[in-house]
Backbone as ProteinMPNN parsed JSONL, in Angstrom:
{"seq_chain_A": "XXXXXXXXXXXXXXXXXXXXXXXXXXXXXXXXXXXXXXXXXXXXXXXXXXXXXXXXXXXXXXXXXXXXXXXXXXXXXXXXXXXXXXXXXXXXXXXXXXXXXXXXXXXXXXXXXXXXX", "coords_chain_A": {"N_chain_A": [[-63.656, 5.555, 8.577], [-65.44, 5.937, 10.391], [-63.831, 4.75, 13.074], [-62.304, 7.406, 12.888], [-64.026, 9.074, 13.781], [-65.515, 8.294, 16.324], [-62.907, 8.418, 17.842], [-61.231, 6.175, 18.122], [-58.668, 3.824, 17.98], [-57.035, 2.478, 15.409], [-55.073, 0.856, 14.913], [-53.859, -1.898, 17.052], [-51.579, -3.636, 18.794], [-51.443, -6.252, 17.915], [-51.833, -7.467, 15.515], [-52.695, -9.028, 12.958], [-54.485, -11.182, 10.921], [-55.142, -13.965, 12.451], [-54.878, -13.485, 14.97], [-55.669, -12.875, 17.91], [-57.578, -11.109, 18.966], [-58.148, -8.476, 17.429], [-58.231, -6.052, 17.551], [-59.706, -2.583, 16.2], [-59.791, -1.915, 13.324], [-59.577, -4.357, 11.823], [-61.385, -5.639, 13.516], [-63.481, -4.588, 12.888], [-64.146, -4.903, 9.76], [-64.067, -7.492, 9.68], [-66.466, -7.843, 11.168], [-68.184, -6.505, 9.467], [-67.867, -8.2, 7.172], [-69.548, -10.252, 7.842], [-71.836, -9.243, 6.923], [-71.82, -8.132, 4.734], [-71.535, -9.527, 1.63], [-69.954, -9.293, -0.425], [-67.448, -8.095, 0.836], [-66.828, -10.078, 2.193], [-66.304, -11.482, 0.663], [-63.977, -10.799, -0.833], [-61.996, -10.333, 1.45], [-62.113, -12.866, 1.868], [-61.574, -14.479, -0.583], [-59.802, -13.077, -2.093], [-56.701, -11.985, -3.919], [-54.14, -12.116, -2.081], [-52.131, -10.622, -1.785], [-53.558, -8.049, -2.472], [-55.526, -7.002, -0.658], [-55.786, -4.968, 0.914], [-55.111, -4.229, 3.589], [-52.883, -3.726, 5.297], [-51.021, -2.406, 7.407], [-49.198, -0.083, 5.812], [-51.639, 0.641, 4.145], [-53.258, 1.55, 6.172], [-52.686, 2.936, 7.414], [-52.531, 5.19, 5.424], [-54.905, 5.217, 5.011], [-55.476, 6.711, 7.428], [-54.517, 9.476, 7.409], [-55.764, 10.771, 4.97], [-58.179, 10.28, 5.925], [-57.689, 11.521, 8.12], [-57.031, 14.271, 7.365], [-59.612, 15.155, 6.039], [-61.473, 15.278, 8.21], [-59.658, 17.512, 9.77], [-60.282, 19.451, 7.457], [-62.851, 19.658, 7.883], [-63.286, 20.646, 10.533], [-62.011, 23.004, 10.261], [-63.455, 24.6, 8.299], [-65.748, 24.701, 10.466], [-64.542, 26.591, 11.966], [-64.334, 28.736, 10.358], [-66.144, 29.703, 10.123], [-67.533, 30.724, 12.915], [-67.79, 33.268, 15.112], [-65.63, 33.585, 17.322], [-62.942, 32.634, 18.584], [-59.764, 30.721, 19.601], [-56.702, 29.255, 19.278], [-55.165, 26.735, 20.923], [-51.632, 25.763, 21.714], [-48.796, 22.93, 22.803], [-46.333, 21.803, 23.648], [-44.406, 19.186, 24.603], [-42.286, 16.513, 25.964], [-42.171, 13.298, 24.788], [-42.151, 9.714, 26.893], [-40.379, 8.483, 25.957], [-38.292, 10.532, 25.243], [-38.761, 11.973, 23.451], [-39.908, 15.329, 21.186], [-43.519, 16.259, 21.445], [-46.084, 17.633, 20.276], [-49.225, 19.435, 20.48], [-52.266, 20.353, 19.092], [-54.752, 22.402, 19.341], [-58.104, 23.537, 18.751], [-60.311, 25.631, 20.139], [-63.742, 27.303, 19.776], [-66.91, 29.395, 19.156], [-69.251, 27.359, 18.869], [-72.636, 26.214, 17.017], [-75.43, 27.781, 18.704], [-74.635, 29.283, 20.582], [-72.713, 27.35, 22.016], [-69.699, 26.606, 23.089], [-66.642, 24.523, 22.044], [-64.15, 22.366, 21.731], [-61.315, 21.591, 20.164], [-58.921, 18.479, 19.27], [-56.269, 18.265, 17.567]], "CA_chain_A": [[-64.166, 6.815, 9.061], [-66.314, 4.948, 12.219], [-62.97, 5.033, 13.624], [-61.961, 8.734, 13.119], [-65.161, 9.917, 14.384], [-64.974, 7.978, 17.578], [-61.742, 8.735, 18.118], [-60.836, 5.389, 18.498], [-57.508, 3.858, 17.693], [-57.253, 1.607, 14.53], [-54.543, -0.986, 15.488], [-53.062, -2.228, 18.626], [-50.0, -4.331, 19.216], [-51.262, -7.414, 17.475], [-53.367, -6.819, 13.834], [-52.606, -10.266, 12.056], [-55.247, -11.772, 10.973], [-54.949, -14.803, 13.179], [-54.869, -12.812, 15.859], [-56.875, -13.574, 18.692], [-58.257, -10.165, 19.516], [-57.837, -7.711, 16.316], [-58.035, -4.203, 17.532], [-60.782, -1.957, 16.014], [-59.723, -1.754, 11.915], [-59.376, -5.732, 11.345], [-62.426, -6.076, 13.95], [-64.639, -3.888, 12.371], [-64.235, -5.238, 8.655], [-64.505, -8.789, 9.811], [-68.365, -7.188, 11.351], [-68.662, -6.162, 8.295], [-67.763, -9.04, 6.42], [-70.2, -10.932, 8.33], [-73.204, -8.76, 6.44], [-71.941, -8.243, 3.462], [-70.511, -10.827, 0.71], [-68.614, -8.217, -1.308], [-66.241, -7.539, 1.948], [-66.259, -11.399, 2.734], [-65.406, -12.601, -0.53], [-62.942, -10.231, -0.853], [-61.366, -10.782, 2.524], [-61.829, -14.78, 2.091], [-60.836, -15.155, -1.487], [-58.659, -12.25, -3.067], [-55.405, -11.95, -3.811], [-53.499, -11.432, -0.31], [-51.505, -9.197, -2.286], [-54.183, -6.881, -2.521], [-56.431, -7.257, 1.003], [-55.898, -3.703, 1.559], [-55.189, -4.064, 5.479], [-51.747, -3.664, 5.858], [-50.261, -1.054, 7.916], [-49.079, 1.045, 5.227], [-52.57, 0.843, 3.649], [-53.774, 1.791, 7.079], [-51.439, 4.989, 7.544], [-52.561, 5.822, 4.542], [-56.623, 6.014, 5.52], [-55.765, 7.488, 8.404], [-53.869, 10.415, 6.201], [-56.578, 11.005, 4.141], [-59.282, 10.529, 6.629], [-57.528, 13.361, 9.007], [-57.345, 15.884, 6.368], [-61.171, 15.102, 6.299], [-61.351, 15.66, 9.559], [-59.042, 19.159, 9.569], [-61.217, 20.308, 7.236], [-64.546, 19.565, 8.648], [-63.104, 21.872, 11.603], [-61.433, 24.626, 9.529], [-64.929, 25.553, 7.872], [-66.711, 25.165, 11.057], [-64.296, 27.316, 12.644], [-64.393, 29.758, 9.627], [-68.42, 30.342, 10.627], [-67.457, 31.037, 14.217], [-67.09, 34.423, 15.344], [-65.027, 33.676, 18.051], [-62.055, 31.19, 18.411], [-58.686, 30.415, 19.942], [-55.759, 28.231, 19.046], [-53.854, 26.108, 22.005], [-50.743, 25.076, 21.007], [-48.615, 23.429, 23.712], [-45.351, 20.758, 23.003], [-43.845, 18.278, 25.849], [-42.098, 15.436, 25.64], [-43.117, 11.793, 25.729], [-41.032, 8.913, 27.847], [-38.713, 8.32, 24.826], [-38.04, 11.898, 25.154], [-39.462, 12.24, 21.817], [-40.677, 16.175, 21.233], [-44.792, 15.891, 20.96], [-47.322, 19.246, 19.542], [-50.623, 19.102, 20.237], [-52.452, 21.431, 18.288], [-56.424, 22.321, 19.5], [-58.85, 24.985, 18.792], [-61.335, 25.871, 20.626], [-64.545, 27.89, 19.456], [-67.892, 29.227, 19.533], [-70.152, 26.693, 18.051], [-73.598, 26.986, 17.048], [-75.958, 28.255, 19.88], [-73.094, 30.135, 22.052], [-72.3, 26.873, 22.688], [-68.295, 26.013, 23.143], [-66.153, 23.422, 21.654], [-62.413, 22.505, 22.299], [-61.124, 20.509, 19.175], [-57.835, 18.923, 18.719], [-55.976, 18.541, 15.815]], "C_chain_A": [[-64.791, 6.624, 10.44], [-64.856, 5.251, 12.963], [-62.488, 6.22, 13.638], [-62.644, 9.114, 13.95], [-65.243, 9.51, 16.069], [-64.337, 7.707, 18.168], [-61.189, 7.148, 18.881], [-59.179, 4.566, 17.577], [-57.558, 2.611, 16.694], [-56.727, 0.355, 14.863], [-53.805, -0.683, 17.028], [-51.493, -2.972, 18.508], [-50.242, -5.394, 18.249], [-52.993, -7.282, 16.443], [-53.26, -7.904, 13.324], [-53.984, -10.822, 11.769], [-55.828, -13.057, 11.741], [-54.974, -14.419, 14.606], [-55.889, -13.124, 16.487], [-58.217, -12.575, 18.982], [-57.491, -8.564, 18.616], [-57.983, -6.547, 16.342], [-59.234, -3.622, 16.863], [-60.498, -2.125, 14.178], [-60.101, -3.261, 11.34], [-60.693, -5.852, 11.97], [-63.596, -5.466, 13.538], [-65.035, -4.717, 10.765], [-64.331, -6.5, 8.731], [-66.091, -8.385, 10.738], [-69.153, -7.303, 10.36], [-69.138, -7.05, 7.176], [-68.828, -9.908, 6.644], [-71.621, -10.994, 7.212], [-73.002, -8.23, 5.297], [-71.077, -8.85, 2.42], [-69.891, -9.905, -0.038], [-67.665, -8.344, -0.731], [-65.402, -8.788, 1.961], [-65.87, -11.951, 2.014], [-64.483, -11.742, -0.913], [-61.539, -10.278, -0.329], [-60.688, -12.27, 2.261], [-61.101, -15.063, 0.618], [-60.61, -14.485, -2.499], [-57.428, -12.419, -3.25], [-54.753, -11.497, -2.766], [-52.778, -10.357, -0.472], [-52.228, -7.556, -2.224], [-55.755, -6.691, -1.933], [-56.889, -5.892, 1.265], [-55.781, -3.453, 3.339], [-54.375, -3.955, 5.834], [-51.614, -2.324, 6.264], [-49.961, 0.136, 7.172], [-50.774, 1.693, 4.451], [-53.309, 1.884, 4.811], [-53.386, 3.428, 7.542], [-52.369, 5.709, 6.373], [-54.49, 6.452, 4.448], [-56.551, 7.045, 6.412], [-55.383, 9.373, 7.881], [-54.901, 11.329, 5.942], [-57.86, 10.974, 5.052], [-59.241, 11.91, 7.947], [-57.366, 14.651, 8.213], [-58.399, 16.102, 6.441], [-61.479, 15.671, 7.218], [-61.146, 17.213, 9.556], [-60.25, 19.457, 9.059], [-62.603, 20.617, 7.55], [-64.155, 20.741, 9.531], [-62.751, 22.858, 10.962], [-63.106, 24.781, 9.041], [-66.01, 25.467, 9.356], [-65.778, 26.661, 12.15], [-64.027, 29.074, 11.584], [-65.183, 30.877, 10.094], [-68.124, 31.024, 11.684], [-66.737, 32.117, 14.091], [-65.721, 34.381, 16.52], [-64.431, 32.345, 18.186], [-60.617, 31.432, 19.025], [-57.802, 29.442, 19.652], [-54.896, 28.043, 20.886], [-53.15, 25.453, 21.79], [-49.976, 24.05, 22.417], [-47.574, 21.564, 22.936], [-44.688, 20.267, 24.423], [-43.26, 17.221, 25.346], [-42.083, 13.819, 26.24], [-41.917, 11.003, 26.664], [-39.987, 8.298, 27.287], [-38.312, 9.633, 24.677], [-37.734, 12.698, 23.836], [-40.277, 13.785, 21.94], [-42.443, 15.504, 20.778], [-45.787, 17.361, 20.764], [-48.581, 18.657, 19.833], [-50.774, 20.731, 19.95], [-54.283, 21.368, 18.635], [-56.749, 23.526, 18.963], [-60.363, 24.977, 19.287], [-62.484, 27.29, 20.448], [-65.83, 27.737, 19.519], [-68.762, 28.811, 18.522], [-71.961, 27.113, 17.491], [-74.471, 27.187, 18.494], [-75.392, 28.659, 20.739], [-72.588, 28.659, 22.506], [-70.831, 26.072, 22.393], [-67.449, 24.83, 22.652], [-64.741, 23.568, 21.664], [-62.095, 20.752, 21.254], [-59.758, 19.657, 19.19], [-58.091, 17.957, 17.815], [-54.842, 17.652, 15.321]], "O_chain_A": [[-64.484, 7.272, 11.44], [-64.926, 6.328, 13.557], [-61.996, 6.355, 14.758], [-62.137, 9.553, 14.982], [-65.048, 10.359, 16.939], [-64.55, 6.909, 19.081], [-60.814, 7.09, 20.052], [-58.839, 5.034, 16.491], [-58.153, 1.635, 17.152], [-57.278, -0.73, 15.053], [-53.432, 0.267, 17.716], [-50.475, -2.465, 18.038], [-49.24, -5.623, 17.572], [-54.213, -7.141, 16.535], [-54.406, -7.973, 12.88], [-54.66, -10.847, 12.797], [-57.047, -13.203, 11.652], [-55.13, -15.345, 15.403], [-56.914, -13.57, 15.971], [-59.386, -12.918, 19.157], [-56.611, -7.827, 19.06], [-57.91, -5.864, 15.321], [-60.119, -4.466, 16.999], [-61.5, -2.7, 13.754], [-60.913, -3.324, 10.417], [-61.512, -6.208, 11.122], [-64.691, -5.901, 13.892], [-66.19, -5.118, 10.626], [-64.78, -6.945, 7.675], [-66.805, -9.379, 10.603], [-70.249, -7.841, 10.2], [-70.15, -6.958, 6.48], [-69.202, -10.472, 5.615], [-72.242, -11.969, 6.787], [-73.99, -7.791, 4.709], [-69.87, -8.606, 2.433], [-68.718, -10.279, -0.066], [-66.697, -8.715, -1.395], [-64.183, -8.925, 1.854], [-65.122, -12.905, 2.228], [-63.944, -12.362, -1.83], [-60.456, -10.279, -0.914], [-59.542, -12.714, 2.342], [-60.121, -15.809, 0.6], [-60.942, -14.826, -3.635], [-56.978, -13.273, -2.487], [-54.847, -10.289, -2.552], [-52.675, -9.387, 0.279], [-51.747, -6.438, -2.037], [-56.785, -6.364, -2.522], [-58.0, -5.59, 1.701], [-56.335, -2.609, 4.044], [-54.45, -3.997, 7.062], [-51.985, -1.322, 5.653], [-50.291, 1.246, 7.591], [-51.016, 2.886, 4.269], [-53.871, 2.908, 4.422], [-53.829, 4.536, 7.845], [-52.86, 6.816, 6.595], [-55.045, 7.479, 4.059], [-57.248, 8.059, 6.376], [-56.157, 10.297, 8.13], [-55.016, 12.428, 6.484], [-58.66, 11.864, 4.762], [-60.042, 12.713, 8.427], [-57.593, 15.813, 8.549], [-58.667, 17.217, 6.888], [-61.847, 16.832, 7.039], [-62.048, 18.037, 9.404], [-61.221, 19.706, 9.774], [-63.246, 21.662, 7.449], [-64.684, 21.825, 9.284], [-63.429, 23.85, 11.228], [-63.848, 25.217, 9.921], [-67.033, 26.152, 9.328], [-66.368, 27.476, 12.86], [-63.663, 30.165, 12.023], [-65.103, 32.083, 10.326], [-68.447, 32.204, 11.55], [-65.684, 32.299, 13.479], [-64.866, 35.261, 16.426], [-64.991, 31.261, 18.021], [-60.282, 32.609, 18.891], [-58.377, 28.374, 19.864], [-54.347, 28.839, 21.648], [-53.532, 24.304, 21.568], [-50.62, 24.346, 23.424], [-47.951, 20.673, 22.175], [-44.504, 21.115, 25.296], [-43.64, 16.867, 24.23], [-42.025, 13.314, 27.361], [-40.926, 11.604, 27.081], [-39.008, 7.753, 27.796], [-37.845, 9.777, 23.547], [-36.948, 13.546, 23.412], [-41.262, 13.758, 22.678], [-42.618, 14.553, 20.016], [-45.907, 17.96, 21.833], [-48.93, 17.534, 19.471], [-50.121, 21.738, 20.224], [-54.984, 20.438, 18.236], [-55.952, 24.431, 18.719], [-61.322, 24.375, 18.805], [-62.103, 28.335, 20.976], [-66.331, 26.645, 19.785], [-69.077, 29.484, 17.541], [-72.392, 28.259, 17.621], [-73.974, 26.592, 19.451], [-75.719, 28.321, 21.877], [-71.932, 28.738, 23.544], [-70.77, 25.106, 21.633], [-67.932, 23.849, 23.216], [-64.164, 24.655, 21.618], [-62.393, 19.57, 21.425], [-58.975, 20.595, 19.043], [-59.021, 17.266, 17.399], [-54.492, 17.696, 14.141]]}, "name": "protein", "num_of_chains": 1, "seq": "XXXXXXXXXXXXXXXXXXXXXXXXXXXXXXXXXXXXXXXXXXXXXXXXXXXXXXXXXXXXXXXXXXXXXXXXXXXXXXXXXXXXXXXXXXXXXXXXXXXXXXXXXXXXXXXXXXXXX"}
């Protein structure tokens, strides 16, 4: 969730454990592991089978942690009297179609917010 919220990006190019420089998901839970022995004996001496850090595991937070997300914004944009959707589709340098999907509304105290989605 630390990673949703500050919109930071879970993995990079190179997630292995061995890895020299582990991206934000692997580098956070080895932080973690540091301060608490649940994580680290988990990490250090579970079944590798079932680590929980693989990629698909990882898709699969992110999933479930952006629905979270969505909905956090859908009820604050319920509250708000006033609101707009910006939709707007381009495509990337694999000339892959891409959607971005924002909304922007009035938060509490008149004051503005521009979400995306």
């Amino acid at each position: 969730m630390y990673c949703v919220l500050h919109e930071a990006a879970l993995r990079g190019h190179r997630e292995g454990v061995n890895a020299r420089n582990r991206e934000n998901f692997l580098g956070l839970l080895d932080m973690i592991s540091k301060h608490d022995l649940v994580v680290k004996n988990r990490l250090q001496h579970g079944p590798m089978n079932a680590v929980y850090t693989s990629h698909s595991v990882q898709d699969d937070l992110l999933r479930i942690l952006g629905n979270n997300v969505v909905q956090i914004i859908c009820s604050k944009v319920k509250v708000a009297r006033l609101y707009s959707v910006i939709v707007d589709e381009s495509r990337d340098s694999s000339k892959q179609e891409q959607m971005s999907f924002a909304v922007r509304f009035v938060h509490r105290g008149g004051r503005t917010r521009l979400t995306f989605i």
